[in-house]
ZABAMAR-324246 format. One record per residue (C-alpha): x, y, z; residue in one letter. Coordinates in nm, 2 decimals. Example, Ala and Ser with C-alpha at 12.3 -4.5 7.8 and 13.67 -1.06 7.14 Angstrom:
ZABAMAR-324246
      u      v      w residuo
   1.23  -0.45   0.78       A
   1.37  -0.11   0.71       S
This chain:
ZABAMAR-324246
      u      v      w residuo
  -0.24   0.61   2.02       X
  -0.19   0.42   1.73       X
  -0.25   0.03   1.78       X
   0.08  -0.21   1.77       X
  -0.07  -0.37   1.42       X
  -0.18  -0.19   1.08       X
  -0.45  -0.40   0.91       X
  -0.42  -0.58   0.58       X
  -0.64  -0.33   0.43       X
  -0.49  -0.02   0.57       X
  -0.18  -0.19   0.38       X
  -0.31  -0.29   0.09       X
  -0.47   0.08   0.04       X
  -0.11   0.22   0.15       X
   0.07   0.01  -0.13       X
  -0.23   0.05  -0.40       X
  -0.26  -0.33  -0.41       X
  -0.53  -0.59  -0.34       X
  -0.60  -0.76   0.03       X
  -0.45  -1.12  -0.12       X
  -0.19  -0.93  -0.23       X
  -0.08  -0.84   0.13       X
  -0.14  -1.14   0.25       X
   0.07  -1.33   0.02       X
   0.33  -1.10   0.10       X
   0.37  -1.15   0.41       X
   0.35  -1.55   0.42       X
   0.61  -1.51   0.08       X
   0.79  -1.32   0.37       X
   0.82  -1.00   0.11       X
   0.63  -0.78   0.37       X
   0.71  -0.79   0.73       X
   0.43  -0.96   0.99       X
   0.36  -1.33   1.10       X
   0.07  -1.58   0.97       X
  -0.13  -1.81   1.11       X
  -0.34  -2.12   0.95       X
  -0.65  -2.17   1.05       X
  -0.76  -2.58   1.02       X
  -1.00  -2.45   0.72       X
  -0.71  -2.31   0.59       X
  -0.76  -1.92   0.64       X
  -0.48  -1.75   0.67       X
  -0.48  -1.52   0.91       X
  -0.20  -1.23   0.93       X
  -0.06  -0.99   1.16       X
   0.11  -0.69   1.05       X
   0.33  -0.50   1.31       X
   0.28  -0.16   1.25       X
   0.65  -0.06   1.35       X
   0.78  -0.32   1.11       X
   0.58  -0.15   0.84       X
   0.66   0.19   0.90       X
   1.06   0.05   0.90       X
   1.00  -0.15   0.60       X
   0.80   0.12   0.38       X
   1.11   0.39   0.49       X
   1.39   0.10   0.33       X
   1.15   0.08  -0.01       X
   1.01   0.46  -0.05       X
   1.39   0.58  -0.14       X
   1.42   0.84  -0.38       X
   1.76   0.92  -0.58       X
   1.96   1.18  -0.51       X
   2.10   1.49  -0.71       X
   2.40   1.29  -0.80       X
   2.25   0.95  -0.94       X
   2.02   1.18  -1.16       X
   2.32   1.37  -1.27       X
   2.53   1.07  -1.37       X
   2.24   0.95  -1.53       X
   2.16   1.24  -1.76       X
   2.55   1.27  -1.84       X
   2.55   0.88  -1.92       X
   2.27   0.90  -2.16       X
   2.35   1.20  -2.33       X
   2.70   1.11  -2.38       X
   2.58   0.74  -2.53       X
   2.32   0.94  -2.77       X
   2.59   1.20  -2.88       X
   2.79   0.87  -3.00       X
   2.52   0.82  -3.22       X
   2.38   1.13  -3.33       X
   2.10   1.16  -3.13       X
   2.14   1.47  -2.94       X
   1.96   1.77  -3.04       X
């Protein structure tokens, strides 16, 4: 069974970024999880792995057949305008 929290590092490999990264992330609140302080000022984070799964689903969206479409049609109608079509 997976356990109730992902690691910063299993994140920060996940997301191709660096372990400060991550953390700052989730104090900036950009990344779900919760933070402590420690009094030497460590900042120690806790990354529900849930939250992460939840918030990676929301980010990782892909668009669909339409959006391309209307995209392609857009720019090759502004290019025709100009003479740029082939």
């Amino acid at each position: 069974m997976d356990s109730p929290v992902i690691s910063v590092e299993e994140v920060a490999k996940i997301l191709g970024k660096s372990r400060h990264f991550v953390i700052n992330a989730v104090v900036n609140g950009s990344l779900p999880g919760c933070y402590t302080i420690s009094p030497g000022g460590r900042r120690n984070v806790s990354i529900p792995r849930k939250a992460f799964e939840k918030f990676m689903e929301a980010w990782d969206r892909s668009p669909d057949e339409e959006v391309i479409d209307a995209l392609i049609k857009a720019y090759v109608n502004k290019n025709s305008r100009h003479g740029n079509v082939d």
